[in-house]
C-alpha positions as CSV (number, residue, x, y, z in Angstrom):
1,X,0.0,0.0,0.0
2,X,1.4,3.8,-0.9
3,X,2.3,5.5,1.8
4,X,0.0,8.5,0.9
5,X,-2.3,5.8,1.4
6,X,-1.4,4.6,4.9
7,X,-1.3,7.8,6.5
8,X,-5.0,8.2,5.1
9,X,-6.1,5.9,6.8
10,X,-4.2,5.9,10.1
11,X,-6.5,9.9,9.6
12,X,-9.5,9.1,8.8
13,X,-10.0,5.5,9.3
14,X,-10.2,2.4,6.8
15,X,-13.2,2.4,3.9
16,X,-16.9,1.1,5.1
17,X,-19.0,-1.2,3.0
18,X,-22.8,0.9,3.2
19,X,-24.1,-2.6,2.5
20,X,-22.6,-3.9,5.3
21,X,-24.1,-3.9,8.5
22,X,-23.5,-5.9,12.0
23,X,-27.3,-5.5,13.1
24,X,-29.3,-8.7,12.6
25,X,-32.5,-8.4,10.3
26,X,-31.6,-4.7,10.1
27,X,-35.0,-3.0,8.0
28,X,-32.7,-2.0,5.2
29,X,-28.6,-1.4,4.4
30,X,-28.5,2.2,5.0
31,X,-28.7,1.2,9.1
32,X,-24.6,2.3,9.0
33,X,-25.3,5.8,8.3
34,X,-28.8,6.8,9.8
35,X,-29.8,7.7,13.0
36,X,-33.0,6.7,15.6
37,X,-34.6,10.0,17.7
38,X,-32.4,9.8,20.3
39,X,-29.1,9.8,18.5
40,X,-30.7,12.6,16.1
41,X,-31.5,14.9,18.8
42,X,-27.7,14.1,19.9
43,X,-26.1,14.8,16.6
44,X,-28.5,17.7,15.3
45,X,-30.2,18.8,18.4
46,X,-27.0,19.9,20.2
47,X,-26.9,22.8,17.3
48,X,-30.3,23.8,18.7
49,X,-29.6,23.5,22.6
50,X,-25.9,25.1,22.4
51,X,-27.6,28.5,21.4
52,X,-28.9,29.0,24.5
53,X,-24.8,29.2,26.0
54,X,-25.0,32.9,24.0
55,X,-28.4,33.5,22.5
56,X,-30.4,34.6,25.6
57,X,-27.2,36.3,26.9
58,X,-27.1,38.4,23.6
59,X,-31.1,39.5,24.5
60,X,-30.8,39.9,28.1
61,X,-27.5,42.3,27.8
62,X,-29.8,44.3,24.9
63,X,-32.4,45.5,27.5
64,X,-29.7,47.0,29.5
65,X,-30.5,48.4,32.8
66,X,-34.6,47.9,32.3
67,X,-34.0,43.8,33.0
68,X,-37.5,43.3,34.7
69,X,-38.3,42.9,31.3
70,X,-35.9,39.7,31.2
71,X,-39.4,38.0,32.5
72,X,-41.5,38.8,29.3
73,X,-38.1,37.4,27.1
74,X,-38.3,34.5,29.0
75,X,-42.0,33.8,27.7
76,X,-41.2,35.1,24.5
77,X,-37.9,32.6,23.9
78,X,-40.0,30.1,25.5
79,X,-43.3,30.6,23.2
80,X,-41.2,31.2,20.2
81,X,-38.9,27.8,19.8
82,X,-42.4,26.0,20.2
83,X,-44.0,28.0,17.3
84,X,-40.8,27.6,14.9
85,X,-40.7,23.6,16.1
86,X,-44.2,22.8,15.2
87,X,-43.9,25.3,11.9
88,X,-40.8,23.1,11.0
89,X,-42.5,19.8,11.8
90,X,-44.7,20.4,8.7
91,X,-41.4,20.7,6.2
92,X,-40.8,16.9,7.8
93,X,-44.2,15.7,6.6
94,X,-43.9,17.5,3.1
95,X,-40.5,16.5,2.8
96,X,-39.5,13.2,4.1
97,X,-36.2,12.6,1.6
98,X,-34.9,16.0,3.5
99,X,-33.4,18.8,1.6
100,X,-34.8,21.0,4.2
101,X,-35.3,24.6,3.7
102,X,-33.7,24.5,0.3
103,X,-36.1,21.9,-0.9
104,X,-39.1,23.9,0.4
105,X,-38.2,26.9,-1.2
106,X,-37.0,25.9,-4.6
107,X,-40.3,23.0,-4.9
108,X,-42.8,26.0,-3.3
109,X,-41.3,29.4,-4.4
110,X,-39.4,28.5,-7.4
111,X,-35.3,28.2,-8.3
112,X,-34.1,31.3,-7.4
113,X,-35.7,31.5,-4.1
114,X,-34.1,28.2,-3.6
115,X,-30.8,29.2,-4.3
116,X,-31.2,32.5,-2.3
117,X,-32.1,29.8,1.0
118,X,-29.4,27.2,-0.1
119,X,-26.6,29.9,-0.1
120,X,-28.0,31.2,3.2
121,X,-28.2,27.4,4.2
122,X,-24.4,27.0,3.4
123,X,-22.8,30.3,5.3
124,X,-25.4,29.4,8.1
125,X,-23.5,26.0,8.4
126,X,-20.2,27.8,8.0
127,X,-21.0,30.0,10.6
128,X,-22.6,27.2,13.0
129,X,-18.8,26.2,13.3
130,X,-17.5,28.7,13.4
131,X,-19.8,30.4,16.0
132,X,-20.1,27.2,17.8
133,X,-16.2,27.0,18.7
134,X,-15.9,30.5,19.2
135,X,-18.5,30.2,22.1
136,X,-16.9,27.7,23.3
137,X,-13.5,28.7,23.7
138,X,-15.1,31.5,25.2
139,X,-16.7,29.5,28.2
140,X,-13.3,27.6,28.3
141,X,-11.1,31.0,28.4
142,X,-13.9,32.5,31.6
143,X,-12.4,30.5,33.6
144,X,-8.5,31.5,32.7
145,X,-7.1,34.8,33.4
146,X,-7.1,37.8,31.4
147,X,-2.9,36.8,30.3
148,X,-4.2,33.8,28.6
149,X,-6.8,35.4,26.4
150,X,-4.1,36.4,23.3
151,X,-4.5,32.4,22.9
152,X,-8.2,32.0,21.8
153,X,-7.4,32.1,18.7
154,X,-5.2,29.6,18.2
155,X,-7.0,27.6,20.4
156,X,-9.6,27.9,18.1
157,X,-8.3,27.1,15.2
158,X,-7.0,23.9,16.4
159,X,-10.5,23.1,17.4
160,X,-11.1,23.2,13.8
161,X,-9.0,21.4,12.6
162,X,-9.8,18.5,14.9
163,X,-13.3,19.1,14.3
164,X,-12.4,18.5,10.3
165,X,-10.2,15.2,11.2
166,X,-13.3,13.7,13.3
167,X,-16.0,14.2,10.7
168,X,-13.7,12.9,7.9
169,X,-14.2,9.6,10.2
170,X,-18.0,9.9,10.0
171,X,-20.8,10.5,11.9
172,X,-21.3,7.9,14.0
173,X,-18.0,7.6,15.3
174,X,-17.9,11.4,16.2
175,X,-20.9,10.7,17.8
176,X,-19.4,7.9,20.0
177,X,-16.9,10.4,21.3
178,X,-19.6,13.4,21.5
179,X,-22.6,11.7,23.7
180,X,-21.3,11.7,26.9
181,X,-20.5,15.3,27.2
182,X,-24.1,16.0,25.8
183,X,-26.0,13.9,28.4
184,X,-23.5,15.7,30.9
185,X,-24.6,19.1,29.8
186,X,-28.4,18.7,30.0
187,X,-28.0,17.3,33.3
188,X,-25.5,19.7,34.7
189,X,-27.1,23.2,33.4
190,X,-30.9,21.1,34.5
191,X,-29.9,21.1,37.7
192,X,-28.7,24.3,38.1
193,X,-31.6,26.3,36.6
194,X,-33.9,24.1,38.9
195,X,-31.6,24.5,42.0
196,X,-31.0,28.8,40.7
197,X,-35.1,28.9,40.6
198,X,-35.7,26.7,43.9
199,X,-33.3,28.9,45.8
200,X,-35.4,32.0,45.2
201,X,-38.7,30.5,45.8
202,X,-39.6,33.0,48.2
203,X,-39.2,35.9,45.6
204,X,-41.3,34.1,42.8
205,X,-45.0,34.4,43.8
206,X,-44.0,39.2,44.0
207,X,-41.7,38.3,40.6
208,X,-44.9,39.1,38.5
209,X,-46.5,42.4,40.1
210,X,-43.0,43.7,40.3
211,X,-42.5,43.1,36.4
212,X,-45.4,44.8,36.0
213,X,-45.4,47.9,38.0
214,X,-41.7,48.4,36.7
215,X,-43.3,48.0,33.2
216,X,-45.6,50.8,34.1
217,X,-42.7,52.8,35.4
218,X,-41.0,52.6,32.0
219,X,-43.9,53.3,29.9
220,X,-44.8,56.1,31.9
221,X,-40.9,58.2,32.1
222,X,-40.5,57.1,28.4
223,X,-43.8,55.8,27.5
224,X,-44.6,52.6,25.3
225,X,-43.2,53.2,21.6
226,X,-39.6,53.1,24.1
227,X,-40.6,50.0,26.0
228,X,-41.8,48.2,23.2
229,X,-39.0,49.1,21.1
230,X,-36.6,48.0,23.4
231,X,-38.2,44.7,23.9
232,X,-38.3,43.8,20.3
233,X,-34.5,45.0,19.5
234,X,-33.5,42.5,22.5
235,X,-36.1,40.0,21.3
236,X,-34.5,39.8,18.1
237,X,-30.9,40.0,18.7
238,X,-31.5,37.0,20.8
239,X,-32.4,35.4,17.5
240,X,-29.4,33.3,17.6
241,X,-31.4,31.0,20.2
242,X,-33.8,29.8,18.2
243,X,-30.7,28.7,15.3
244,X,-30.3,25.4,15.1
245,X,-34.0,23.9,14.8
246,X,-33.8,24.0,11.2
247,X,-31.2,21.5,11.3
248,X,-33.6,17.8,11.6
249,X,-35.7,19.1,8.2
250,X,-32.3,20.0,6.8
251,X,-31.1,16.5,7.1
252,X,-34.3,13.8,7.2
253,X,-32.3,11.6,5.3
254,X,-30.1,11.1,8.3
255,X,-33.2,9.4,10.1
256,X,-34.0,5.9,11.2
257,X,-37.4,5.1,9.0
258,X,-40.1,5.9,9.6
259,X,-38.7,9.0,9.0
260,X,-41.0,11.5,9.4
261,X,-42.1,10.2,12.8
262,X,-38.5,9.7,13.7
263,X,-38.2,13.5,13.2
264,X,-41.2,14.5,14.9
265,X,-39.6,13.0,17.8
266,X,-36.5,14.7,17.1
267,X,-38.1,17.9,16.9
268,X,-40.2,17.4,19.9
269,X,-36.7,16.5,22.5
270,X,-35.1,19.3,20.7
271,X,-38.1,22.0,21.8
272,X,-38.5,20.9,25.3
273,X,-34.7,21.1,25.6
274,X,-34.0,24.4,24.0
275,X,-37.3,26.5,25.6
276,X,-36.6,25.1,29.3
277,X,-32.6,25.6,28.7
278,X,-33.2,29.1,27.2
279,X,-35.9,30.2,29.2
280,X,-34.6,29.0,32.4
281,X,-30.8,30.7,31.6
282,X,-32.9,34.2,31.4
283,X,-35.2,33.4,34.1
284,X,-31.3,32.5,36.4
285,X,-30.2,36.0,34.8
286,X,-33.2,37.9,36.6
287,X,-33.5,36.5,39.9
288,X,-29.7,36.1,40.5
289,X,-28.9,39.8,39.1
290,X,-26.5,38.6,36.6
291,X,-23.7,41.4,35.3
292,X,-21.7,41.3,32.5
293,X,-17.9,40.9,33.7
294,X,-15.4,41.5,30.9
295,X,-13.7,38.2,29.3
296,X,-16.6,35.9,31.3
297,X,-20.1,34.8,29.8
298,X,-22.9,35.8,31.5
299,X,-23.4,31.8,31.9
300,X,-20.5,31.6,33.8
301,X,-21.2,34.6,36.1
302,X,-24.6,33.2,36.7
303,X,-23.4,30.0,37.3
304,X,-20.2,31.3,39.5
305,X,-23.2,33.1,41.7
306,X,-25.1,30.0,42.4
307,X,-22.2,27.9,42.9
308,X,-20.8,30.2,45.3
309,X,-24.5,31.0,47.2
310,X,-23.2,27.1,48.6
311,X,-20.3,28.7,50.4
312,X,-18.1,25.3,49.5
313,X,-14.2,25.0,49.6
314,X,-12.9,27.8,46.9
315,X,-10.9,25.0,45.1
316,X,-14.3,22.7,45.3
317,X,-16.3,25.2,44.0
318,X,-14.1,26.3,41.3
319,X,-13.4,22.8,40.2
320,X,-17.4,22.3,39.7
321,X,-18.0,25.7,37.9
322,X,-15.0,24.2,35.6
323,X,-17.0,21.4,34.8
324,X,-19.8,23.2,33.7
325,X,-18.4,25.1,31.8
326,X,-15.9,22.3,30.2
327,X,-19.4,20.8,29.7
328,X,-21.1,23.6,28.1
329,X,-18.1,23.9,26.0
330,X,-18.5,20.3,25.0
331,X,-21.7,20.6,23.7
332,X,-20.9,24.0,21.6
333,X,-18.3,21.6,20.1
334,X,-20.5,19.0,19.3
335,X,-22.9,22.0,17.8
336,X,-20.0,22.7,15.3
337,X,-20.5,19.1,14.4
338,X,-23.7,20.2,12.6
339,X,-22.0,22.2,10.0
340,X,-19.6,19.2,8.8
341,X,-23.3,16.4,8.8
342,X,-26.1,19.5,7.4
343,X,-23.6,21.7,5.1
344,X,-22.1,18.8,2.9
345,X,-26.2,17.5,2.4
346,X,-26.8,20.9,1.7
347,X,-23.9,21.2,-0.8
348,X,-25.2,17.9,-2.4
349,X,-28.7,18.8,-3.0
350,X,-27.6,21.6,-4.8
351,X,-25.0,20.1,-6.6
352,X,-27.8,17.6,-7.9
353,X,-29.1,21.0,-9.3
354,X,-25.9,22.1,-10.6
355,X,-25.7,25.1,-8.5
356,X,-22.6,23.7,-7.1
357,X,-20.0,21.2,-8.9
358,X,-21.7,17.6,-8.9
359,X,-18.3,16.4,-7.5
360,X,-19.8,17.7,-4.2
361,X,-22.9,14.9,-4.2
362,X,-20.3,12.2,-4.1
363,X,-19.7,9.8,-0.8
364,X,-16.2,8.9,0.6
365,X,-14.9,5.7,1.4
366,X,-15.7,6.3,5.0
367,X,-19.3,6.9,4.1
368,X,-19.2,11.1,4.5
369,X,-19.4,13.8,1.6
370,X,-15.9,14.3,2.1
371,X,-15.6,17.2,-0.4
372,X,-18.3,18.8,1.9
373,X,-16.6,18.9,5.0
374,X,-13.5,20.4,3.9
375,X,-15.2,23.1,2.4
376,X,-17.1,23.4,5.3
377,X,-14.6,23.3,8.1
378,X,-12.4,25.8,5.8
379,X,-14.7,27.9,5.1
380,X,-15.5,28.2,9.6
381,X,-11.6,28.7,10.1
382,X,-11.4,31.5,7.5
383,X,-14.2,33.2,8.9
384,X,-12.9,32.8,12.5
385,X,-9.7,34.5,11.4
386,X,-11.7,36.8,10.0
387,X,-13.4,37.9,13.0
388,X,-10.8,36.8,15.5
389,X,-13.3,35.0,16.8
390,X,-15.7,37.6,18.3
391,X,-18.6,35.9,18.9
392,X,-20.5,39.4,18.7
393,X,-20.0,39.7,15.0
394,X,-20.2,36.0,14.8
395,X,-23.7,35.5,16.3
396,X,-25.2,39.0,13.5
397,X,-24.0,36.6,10.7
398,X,-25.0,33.5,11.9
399,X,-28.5,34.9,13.0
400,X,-29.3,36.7,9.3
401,X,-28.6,34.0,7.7
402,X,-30.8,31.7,9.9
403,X,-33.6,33.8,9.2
404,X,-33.5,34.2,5.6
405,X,-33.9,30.5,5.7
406,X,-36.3,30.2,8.1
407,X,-38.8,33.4,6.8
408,X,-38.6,31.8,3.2
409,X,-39.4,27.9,4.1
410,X,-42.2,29.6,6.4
411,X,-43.6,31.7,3.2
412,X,-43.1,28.7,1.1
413,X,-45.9,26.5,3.4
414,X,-48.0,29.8,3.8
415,X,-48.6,29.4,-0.3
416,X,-48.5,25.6,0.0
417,X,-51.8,25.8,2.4
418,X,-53.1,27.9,0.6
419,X,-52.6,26.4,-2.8
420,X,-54.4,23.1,-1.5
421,X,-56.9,24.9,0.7
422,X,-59.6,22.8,-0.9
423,X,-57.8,19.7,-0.8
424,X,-56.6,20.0,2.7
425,X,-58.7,18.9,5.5
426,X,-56.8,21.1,8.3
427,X,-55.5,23.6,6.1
428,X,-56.5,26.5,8.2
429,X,-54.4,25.5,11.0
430,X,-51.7,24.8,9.3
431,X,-51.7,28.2,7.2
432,X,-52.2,30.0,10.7
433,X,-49.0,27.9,12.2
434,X,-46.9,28.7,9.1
435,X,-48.2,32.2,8.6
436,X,-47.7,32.7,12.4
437,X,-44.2,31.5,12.2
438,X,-43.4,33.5,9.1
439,X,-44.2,37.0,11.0
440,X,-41.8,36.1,14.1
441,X,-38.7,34.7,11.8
442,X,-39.8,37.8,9.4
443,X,-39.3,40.5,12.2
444,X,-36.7,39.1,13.3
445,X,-34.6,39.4,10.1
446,X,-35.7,42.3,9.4
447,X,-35.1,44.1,13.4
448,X,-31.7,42.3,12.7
449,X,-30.4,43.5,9.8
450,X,-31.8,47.2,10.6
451,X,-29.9,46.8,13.7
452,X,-26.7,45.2,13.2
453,X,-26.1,46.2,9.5
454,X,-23.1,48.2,10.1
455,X,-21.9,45.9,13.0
456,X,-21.4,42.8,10.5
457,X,-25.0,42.6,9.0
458,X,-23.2,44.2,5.8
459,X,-20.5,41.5,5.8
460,X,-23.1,38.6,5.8
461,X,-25.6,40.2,3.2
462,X,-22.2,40.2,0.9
463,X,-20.8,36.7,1.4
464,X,-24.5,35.2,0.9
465,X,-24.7,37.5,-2.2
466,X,-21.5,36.8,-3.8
467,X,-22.2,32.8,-3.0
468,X,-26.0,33.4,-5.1
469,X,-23.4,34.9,-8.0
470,X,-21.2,32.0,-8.0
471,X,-23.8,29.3,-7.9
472,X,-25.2,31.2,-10.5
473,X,-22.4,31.0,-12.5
474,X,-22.1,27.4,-12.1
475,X,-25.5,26.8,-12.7
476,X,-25.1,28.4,-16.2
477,X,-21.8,26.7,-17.1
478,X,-23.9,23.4,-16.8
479,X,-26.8,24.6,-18.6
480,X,-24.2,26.2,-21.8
481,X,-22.2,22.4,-21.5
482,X,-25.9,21.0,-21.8
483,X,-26.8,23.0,-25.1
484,X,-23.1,21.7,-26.7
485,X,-24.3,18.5,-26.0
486,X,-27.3,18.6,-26.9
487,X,-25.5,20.7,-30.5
488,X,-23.4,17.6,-30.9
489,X,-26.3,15.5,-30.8
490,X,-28.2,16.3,-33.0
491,X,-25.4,16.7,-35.4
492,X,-24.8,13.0,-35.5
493,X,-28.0,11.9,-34.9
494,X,-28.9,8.9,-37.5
495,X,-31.3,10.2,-40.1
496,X,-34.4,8.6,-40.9
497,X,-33.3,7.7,-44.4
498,X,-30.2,6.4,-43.7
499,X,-31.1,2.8,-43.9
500,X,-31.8,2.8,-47.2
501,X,-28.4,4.4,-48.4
502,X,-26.1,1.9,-46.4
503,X,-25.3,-1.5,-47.5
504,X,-26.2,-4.0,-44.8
505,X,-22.9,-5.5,-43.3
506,X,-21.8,-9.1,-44.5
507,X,-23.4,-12.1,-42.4
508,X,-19.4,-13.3,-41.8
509,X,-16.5,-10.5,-42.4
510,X,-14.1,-13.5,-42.4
């Protein structure tokens, strides 16, 4: 065997057959590279639940000094990943192969609307890892001191690059290593917000009328357009909580069959995670009067304050806020996963429709669009260099982009209901569901960009746009190969009367 190919596969493993599998009576040979709900809410759910280590944090710091208002974002966050879960169940059920928000779009709004939500699809996946292990050298570098911060991003960048290695060993072996420190997250950061909401029992039942009459002190020294305002701007910056959901109709294919029930599962763990992880972080931010500390998440202050409320050894008590954190890092890790399994499918679909080079719908030896994930995990370490990894500018990028898909798959079942109104028993629901979510992720967007244009909305509007050129390019290379073909054709297509000017061959040429 080359060398060259030895050290391949000392890298990235040795070639799996994908008819192959050790399962007895397994329902069909794809069982090696799909996934049951469980395992799904593991591998694509993580992108969902890791949002909520800087999402709500990015909200609750918008309101600024008027935090009784944290109480109503609470709700909100809480109300709104319910709405977008359900909304997104219905792209399941339409779409059971996957393709996601792509697929809706292009099939319900037509080409170009479908390219416009595939290149958003493909920086949001960029941006997922990139975003993913900036946040999570962040919680790692709140517990080092301010000396050790010029190493991030290296740090970083290393992350990457291990991150690439992994997923070029495919899915299910990344997710052997990835599981524990998921399970140890939701049960670590449960127990806090339960313990952080339990300790201040006695200051729940006045949490309400106090909201309120400091409500009615705002509107009334700077009256409601303010307070409202205020509200929405926070609302919306904290858009990057609800990223992530998108990521189970994104990659159906990826399911144990049934699929679509399989997903509705998926959907349902990832919902109830996110809203009582989010939620709860905000409601931990109110009642334990959270401050923003420089080089320190707000999780980790939080989290500091209740761990210290126990008045434990100092060494004790910093070794268990380490853990969380090392935890909560963990999991934003394993959300970076999500851009190396969703971007490559993404990338595939569309190279099927020769937006992108069709070398990108092929498989590797070890099962995984291999092609895919380099461009991916490229792509996140170019933009972390970028940004030196600031996960303020990262988290405007990552949000737009997440919106654009979101507000156009949402439009896309609006017409869909509507279309089949009188074919469609429960159509009215359903229109209401998708035309409700379509007016949250649409404000959002919109507040964003308005926002945050000249704080890195204008960066992400040009890389989406310049991707929308190139895969337009692409797309008309392939069409102007086709009509050379298609030339050449029908330049040496047989005529109809050329049977009767050709002598017929000899029975034997010998």
């Amino acid at each position: 065997m080359p060398l060259a190919n030895k050290v391949k596969e000392v890298v990235i493993g040795k070639p799996q057959n994908p008819l192959h599998t050790d399962v007895v009576d397994a329902p069909d040979k794809r069982y090696n590279i799909t996934l049951v709900a469980f395992l799904a809410w593991v591998s694509l759910g993580a992108d969902g639940l890791s949002s909520a280590c800087y999402g709500p944090q990015e909200a609750f710091l918008a309101l600024g000094r008027y935090t009784h208002l944290g109480l109503y974002l609470a709700v909100a966050t809480f109300l709104t990943v319910f709405i977008i879960a359900l909304a997104y169940n219905q792209v399941i059920e339409l779409f059971p192969s996957g393709g996601g928000g792509y697929k809706v779009a292009t099939q319900l709004l037509g080409s170009r609307a479908g390219l416009i939500s595939g290149s958003a699809l493909l920086v949001d996946y960029v941006l997922t890892i990139a975003i993913s292990i900036a946040a999570g050298v962040d919680a790692l570098f709140s517990l080092l001191p301010i000396s050790a911060q010029s190493y991030k991003l290296i740090t970083e960048m290393a992350l990457g690059i291990g991150l690439i290695m992994i997923n070029l060993r495919s899915v299910k072996e990344s997710l052997q290593v990835l599981l524990p420190i998921f399970i140890g997250f939701i049960l670590t950061h449960a127990g806090l917000i339960i313990y952080g909401i339990i300790a201040h029992a006695e200051g729940l039942p006045a949490l309400i009328p106090d909201t309120l009459a400091e409500t009615q002190q705002l509107t009334q020294q700077m009256g409601w357009i303010f307070a409202a305002s205020l509200f929405l701007k926070a609302y919306s910056l904290g858009g990057g909580t609800y990223t992530g959901l998108e990521a189970v109709s994104n990659n159906v294919q990826l399911l144990r069959e049934p699929r679509v029930i399989t997903g509705r599962y998926t959907m349902l763990y990832m919902a109830i995670a996110l809203s009582f992880t989010a939620g709860g972080v905000i409601l931990l931010y109110l009642l334990w009067n959270a401050q923003y500390i420089p080089h320190q998440t707000l999780n980790a202050v939080t989290f500091g304050s209740i761990i210290d409320s126990w008045r434990l050894d100092p060494v004790l008590g910093y070794s268990l806020l380490a853990i969380v954190m090392l935890l909560e890092a963990g999991l934003l890790f394993i959300a970076a996963n999500i851009g190396f399994v969703g971007g490559p499918r993404v990338l595939a679909y569309m190279a099927v429709d020769s937006w992108i080079p069709r070398q990108f719908r092929n498989l590797s030896g070890r099962l995984v669009t291999q092609n895919g994930i380099l461009l991916m995990g490229l792509g996140a370490l170019g933009i972390l260099a970028w940004t030196d990894g600031d996960v303020s500018v990262l988290v405007v990028l990552y949000s737009i982009n997440v919106f654009i898909t979101f507000s156009l798959s949402l439009l896309g079942l609006c017409k869909h209901w509507w279309r089949n109104r009188y074919d469609e028993k429960h159509y009215k629901s359903r229109l209401m569901l998708s035309l409700l979510g379509f007016t949250v992720t649409g404000g959002i967007l919109i507040v964003t960009v308005v926002e945050k244009f000249t704080e890195g909305g204008w960066l992400t509007v040009r890389i989406t746009g310049l991707i929308i050129t190139l895969c337009a390019l692409i797309k008309r290379h392939y069409e102007g190969v086709r009509q050379q073909l298609r030339t050449v054709d029908a330049l040496y297509a047989p005529r109809p009367d050329w049977g009767e000017d050709l002598p017929e061959p000899p029975l034997d040429p010998d």
